[in-house]
C-alpha positions as a Markdown table, in Angstrom:
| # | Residue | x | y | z |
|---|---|---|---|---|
| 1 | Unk | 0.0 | 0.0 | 0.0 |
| 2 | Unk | 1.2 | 3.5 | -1.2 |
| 3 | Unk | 2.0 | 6.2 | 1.4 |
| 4 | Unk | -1.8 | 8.8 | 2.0 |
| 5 | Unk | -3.4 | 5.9 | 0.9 |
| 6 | Unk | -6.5 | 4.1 | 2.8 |
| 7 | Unk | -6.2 | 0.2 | 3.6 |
| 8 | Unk | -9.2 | -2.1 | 3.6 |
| 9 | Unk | -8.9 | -2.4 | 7.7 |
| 10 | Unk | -8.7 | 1.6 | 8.1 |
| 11 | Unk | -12.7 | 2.4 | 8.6 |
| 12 | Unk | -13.4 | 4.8 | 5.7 |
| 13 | Unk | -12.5 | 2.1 | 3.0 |
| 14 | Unk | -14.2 | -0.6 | 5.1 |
| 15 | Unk | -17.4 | 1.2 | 5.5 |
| 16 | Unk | -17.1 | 1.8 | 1.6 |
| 17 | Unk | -16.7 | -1.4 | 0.2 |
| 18 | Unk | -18.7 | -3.1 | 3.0 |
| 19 | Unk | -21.8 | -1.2 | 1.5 |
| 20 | Unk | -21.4 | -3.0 | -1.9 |
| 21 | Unk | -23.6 | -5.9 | -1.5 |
| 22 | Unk | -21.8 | -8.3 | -3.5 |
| 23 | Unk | -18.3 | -8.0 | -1.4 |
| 24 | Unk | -20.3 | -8.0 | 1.9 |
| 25 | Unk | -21.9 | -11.1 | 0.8 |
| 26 | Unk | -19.1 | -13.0 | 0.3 |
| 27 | Unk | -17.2 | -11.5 | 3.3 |
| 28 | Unk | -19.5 | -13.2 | 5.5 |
| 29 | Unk | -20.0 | -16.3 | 3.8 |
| 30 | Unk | -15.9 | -16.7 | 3.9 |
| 31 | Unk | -16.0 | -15.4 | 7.9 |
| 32 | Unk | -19.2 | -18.0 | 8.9 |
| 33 | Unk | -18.8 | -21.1 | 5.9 |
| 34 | Unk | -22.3 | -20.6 | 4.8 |
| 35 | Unk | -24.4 | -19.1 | 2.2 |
| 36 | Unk | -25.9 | -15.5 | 3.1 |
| 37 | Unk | -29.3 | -14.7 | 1.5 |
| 38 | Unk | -30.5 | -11.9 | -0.7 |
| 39 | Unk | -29.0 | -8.7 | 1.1 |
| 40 | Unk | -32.1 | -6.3 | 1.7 |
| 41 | Unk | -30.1 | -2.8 | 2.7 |
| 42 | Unk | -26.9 | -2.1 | 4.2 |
| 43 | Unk | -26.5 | 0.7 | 6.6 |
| 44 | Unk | -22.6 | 2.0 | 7.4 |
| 45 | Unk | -21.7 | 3.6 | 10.4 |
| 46 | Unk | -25.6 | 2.9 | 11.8 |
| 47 | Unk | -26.4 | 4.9 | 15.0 |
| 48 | Unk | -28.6 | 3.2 | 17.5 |
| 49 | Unk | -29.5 | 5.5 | 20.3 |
| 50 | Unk | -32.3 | 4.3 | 22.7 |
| 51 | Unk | -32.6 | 7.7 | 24.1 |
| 52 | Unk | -30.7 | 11.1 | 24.4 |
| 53 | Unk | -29.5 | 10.2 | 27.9 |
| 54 | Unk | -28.3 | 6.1 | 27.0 |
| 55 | Unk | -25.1 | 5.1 | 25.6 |
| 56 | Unk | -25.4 | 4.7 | 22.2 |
| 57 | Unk | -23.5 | 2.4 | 19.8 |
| 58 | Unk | -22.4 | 2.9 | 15.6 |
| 59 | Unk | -22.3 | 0.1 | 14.1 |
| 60 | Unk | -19.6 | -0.4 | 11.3 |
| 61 | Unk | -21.9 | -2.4 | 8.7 |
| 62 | Unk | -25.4 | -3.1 | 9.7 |
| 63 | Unk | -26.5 | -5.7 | 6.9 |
| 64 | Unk | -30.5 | -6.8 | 6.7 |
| 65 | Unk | -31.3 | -10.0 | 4.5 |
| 66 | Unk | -34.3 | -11.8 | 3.8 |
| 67 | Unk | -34.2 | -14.0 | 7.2 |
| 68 | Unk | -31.4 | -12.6 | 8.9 |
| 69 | Unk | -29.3 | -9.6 | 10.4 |
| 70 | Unk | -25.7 | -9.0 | 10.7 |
| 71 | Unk | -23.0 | -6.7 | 11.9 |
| 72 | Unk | -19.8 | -6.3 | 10.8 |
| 73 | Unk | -16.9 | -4.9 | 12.7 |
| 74 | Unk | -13.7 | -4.0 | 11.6 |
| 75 | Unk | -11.6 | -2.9 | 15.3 |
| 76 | Unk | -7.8 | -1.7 | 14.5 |
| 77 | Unk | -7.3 | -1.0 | 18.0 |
| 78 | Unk | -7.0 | -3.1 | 21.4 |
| 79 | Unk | -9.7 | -2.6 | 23.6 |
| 80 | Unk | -10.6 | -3.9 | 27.2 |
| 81 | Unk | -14.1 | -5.1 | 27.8 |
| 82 | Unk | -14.4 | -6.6 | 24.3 |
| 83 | Unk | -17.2 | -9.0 | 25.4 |
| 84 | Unk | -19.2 | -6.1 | 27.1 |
| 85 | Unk | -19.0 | -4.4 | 23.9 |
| 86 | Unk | -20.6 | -7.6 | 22.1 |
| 87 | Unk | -23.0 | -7.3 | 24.6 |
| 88 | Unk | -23.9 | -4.4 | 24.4 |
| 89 | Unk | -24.1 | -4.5 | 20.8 |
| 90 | Unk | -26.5 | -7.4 | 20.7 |
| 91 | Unk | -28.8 | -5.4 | 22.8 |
| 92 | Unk | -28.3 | -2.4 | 20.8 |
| 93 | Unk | -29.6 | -4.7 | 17.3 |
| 94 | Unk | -31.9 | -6.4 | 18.6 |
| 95 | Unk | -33.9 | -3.4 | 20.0 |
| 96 | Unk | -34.1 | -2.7 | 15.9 |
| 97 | Unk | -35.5 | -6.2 | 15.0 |
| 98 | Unk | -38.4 | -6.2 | 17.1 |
| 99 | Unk | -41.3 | -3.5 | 16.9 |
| 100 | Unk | -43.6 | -2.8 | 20.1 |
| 101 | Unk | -46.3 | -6.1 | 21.0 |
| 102 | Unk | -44.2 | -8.8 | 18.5 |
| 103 | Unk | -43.6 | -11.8 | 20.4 |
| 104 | Unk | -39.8 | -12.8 | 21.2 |
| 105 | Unk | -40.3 | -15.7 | 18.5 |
| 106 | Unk | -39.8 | -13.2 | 15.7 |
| 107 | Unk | -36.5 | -12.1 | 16.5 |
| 108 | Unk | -34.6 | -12.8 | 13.8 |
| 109 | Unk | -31.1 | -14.8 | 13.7 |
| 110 | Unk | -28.2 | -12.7 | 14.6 |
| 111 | Unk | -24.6 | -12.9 | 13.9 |
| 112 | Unk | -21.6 | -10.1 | 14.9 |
| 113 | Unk | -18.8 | -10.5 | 13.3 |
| 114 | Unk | -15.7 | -8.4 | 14.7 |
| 115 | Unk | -12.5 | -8.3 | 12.9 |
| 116 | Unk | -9.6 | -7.6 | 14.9 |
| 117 | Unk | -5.7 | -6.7 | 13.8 |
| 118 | Unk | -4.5 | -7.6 | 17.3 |
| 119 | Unk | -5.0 | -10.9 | 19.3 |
| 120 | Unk | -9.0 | -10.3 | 20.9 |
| 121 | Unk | -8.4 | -12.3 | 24.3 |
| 122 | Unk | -4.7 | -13.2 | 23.8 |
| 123 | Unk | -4.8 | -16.8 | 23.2 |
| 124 | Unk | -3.6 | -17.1 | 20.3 |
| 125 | Unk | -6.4 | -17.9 | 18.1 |
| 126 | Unk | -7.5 | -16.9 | 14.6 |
| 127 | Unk | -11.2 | -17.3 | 15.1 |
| 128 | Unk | -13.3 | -17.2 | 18.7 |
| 129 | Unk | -17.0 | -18.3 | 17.7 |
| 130 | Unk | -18.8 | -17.4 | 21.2 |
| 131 | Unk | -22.1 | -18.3 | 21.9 |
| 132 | Unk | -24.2 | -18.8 | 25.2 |
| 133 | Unk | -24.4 | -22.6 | 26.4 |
| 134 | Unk | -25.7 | -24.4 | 29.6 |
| 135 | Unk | -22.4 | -25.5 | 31.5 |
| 136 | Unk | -24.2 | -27.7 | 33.7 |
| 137 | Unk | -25.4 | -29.3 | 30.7 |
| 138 | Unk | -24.1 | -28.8 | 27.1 |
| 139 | Unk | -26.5 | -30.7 | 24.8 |
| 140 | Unk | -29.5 | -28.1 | 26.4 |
| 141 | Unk | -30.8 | -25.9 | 23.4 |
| 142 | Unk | -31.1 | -22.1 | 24.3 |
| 143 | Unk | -32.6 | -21.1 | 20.9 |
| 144 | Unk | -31.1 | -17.8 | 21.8 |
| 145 | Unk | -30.8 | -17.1 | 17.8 |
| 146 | Unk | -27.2 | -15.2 | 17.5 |
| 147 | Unk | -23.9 | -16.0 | 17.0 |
| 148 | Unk | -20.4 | -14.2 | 18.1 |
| 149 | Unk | -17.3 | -14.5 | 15.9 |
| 150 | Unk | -14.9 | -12.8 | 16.7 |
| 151 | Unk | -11.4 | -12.8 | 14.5 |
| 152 | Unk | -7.7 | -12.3 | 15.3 |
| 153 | Unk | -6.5 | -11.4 | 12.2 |
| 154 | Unk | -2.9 | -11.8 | 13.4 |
| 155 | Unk | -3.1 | -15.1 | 13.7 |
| 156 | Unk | -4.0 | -16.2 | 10.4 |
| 157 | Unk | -1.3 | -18.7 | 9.8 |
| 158 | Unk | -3.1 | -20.8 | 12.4 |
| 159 | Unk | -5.8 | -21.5 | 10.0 |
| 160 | Unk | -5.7 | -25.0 | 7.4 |
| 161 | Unk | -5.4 | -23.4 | 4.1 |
| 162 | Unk | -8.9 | -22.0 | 2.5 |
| 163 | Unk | -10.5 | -18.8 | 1.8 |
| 164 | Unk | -10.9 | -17.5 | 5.7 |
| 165 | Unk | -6.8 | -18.3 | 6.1 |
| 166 | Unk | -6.4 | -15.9 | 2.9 |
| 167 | Unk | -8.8 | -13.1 | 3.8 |
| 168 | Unk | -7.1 | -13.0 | 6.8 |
| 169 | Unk | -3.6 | -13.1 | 5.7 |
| 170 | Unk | -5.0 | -10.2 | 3.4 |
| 171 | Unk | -6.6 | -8.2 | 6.4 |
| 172 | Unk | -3.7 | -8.2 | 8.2 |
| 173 | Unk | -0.6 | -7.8 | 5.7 |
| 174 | Unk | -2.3 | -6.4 | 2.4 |
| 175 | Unk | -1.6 | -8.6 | -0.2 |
| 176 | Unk | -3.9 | -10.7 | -1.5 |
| 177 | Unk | -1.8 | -13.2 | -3.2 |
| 178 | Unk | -3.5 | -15.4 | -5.9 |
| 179 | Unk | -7.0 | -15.6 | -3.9 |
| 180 | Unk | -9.8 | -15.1 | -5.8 |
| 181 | Unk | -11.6 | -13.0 | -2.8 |
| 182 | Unk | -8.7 | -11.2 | -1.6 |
| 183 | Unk | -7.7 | -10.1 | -5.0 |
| 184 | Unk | -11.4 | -8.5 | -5.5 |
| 185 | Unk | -10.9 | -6.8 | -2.1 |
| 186 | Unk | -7.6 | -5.3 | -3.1 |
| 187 | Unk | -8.9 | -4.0 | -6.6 |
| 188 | Unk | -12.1 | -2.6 | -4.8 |
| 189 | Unk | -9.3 | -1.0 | -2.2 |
| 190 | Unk | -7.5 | 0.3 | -5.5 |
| 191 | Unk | -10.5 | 2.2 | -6.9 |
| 192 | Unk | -11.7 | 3.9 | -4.0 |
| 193 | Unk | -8.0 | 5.3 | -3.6 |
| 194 | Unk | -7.9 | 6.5 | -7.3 |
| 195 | Unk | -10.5 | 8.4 | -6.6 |
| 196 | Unk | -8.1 | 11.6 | -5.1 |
| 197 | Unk | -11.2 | 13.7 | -3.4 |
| 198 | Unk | -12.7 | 11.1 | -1.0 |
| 199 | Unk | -9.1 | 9.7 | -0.5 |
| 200 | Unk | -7.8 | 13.0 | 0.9 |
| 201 | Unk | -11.5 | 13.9 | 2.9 |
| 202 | Unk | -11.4 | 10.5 | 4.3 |
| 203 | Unk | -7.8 | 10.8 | 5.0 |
| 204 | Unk | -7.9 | 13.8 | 7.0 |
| 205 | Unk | -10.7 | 12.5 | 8.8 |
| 206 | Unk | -8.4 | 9.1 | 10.2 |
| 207 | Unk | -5.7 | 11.1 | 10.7 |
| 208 | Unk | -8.2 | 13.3 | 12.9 |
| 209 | Unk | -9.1 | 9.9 | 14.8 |
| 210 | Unk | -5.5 | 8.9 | 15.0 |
| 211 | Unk | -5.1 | 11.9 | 16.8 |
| 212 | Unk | -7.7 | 11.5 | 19.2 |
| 213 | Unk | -6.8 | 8.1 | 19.7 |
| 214 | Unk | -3.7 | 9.0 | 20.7 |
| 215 | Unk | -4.7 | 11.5 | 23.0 |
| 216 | Unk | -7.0 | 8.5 | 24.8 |
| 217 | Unk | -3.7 | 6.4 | 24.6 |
| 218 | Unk | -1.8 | 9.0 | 26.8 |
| 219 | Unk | -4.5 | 9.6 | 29.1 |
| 220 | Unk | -5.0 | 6.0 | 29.7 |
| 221 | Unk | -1.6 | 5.8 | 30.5 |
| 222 | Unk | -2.0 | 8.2 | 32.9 |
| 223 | Unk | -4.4 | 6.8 | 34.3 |
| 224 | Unk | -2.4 | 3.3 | 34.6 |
| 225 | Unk | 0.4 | 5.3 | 36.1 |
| 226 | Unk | -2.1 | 6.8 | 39.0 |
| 227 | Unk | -3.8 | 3.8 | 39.4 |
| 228 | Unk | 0.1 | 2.2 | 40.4 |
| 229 | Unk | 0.6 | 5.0 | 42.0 |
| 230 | Unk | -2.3 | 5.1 | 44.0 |
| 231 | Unk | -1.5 | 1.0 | 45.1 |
| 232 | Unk | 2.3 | 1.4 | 45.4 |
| 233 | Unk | 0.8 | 4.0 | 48.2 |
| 234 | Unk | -1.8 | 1.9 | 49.6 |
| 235 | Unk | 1.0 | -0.7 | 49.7 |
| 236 | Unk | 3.3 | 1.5 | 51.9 |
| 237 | Unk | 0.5 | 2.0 | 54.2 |
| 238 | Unk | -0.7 | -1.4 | 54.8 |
| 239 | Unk | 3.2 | -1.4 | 55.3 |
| 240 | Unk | 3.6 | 0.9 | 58.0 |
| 241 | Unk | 0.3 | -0.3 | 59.3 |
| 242 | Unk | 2.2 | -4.0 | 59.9 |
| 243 | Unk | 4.9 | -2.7 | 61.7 |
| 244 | Unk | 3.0 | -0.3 | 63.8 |
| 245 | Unk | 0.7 | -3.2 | 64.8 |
| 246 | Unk | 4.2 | -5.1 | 65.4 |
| 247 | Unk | 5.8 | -2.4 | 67.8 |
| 248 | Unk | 2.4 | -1.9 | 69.6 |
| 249 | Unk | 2.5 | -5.9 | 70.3 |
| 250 | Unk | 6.5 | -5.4 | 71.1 |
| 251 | Unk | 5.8 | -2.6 | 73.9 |
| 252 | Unk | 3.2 | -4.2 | 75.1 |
| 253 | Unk | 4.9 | -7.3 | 75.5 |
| 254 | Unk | 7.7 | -4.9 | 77.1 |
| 255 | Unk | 5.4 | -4.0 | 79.1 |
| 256 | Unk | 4.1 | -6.9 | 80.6 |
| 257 | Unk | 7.7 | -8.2 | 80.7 |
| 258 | Unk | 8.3 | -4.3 | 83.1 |
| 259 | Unk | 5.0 | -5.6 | 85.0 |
| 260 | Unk | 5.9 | -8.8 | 86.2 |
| 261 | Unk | 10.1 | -7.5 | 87.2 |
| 262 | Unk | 8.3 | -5.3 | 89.0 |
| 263 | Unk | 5.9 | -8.1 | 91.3 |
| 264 | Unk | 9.2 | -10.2 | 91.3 |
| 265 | Unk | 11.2 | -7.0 | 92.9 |
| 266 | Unk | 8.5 | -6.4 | 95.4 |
| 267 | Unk | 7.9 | -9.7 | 96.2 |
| 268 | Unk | 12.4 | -10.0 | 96.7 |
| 269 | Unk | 12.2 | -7.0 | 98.9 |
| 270 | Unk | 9.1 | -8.0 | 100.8 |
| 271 | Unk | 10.9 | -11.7 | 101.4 |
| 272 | Unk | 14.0 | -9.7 | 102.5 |
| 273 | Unk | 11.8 | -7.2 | 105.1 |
| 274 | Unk | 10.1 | -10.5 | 106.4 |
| 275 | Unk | 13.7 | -12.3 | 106.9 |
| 276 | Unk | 15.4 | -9.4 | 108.5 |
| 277 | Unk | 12.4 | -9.1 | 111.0 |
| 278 | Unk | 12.7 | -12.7 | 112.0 |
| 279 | Unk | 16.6 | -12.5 | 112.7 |
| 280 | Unk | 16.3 | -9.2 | 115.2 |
| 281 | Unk | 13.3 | -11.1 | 116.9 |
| 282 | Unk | 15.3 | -14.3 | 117.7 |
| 283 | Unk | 18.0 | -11.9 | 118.9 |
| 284 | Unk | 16.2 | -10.1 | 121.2 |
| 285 | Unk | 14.6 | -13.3 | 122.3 |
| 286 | Unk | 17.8 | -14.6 | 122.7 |
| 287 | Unk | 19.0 | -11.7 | 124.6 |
| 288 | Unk | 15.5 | -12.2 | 127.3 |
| 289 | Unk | 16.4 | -15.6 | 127.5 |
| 290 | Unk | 19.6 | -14.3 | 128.6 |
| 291 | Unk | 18.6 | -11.5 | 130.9 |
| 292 | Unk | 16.0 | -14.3 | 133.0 |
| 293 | Unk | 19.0 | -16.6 | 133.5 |
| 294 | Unk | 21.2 | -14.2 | 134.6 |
| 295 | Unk | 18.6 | -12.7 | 137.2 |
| 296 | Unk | 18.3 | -16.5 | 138.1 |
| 297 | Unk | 14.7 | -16.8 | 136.8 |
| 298 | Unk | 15.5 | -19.6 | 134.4 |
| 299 | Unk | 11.7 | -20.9 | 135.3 |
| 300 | Unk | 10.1 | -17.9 | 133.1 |
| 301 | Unk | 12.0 | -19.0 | 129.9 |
| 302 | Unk | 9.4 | -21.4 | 128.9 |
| 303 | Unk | 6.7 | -18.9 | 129.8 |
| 304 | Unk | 8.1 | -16.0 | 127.4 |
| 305 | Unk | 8.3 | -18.6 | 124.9 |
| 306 | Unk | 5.1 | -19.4 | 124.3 |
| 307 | Unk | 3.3 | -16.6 | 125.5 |
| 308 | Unk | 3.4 | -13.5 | 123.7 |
| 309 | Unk | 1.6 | -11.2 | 126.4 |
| 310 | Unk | 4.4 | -11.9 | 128.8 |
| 311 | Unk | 6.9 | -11.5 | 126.3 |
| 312 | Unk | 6.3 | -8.2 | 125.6 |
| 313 | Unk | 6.5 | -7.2 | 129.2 |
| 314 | Unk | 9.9 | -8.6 | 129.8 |
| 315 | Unk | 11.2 | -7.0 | 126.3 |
| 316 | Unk | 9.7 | -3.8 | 128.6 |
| 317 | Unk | 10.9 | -4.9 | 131.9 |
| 318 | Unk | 14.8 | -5.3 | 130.9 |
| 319 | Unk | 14.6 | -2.5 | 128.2 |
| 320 | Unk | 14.8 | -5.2 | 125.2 |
């Protein structure tokens, strides 16, 4: 592809050549292996708005047939949420496909197709064809009527050869090689950049999304960098939080530790009052027992022994 020219994955040139009937067709009889039927309308860049005040959604190729309804997706960019998006887009269509008082029954089948450059869901493979089944029980019919497929367009040398392995090796490195498909899309691609108006309106415009895109890029990086910012924090204070829990239980361990040197101290010093008091009574009993011998009244020894009335009044008597 030439330098200020438009690819088919770059949204202007998808959105043109997905409104020719006969390439959209085929695009999605390559993408889900089965015939498509008479195309009724296409609609690019569709708006479905509920109401002013609800999130709305643009839909890339909004494709009615005789029985069915598709959309078409063409994302360049990684985004997060991807399934919530599908989601939300199912909603979003299906809101279209039935009027107010028609039963649930007439809900028409429903397929959205998504074409990605990157990897989807990072695991490595070329086509994810999600749909809604009953995990206690697999062989339980929903009859839920759509179907998810969602391509990694990266991962196109996964694929057994065929025509989805080409239009993906197409999608995601431009050249179309000898595949009958691929080579229409490139020719289709060719025409819509010979024509030097729309090339350079619709150029300006990507490069205007590009822009903003870029802007979204930085400030999602800076919200990435606050966000690990804002845990590395949190971190530091569940941190200090630790180790003020671990010096509260280290003083008051401390403190019991102070508590109980301080019984064991008292206790030592009371033991040591209580021994000291018992030596100077047997001395001065020793020293009465002396005295009553001495003043040759050996018979009151046994009396001052055991009776503490008249021990206290000889203590008195000889000044003890």
């Amino acid at each position: 592809m030439k330098e200020n020219e438009l690819e088919f994955s770059d949204w202007p040139m998808f959105d043109l050549l997905m409104t020719n009937e006969e390439l959209c067709r085929e695009l999605l009889e390559v993408v889900l292996d089965a015939p498509v039927s008479n195309i009724e309308y296409i609609i690019a860049e569709n708006d479905i708005r509920p109401t002013l005040t609800n999130h709305g959604v643009r839909l890339d190729a909004y494709v009615k047939t005789e029985n069915e309804v598709y959309n078409i997706e063409m994302q360049t960019v990684k985004r997060t949420k991807l399934g919530r998006r599908l989601r939300f887009y199912q909603g979003a269509m299906d809101t279209l496909a039935l009027r107010r008082g028609e039963h649930y029954g007439n809900l028409p089948p429903c397929y959205i197709v998504f074409i990605c450059l990157h990897d989807p869901f990072n695991a490595g493979l070329p086509v994810y064809t999600l749909n809604v089944k009953c995990q206690e029980n697999t062989s339980v019919e929903t009859d839920h009527g759509f179907t998810w497929v969602v391509l990694g367009a990266s991962a196109w040398d996964r694929l057994p050869p065929g025509r989805l392995r080409n239009l993906l090796h197409y999608i995601s490195t431009g050249e179309a090689g000898d595949d009958r498909f691929a080579t229409k899309l490139a020719a289709a691609v060719r025409a819509a950049n010979g024509d030097e108006a729309w090339r350079k309106e619709k150029m300006a415009l990507l490069t205007f999304e590009e822009d903003m895109e870029i802007q979204r890029r930085m400030l999602e990086e800076d919200r990435e960098d606050l966000e690990a910012r804002r845990r590395m924090v949190e971190e530091q204070r569940r941190t200090l939080e630790e180790q003020q829990r671990v010096l509260e239980e280290q003083r008051r361990m401390l403190q019991e530790d102070l508590e109980k040197l301080e019984h064991i101290a008292v206790e030592t010093t009371e033991s040591e009052g209580r021994a000291e008091g018992l030596e100077e009574e047997e001395a001065r009993l020793g020293a009465l027992v002396t005295a009553l011998i001495e003043s040759g009244r050996s018979e009151e020894v046994a009396l001052v022994a055991t009776d503490a009335a008249a021990r206290r009044a000889r203590f008195e008597e000889f000044g003890l």
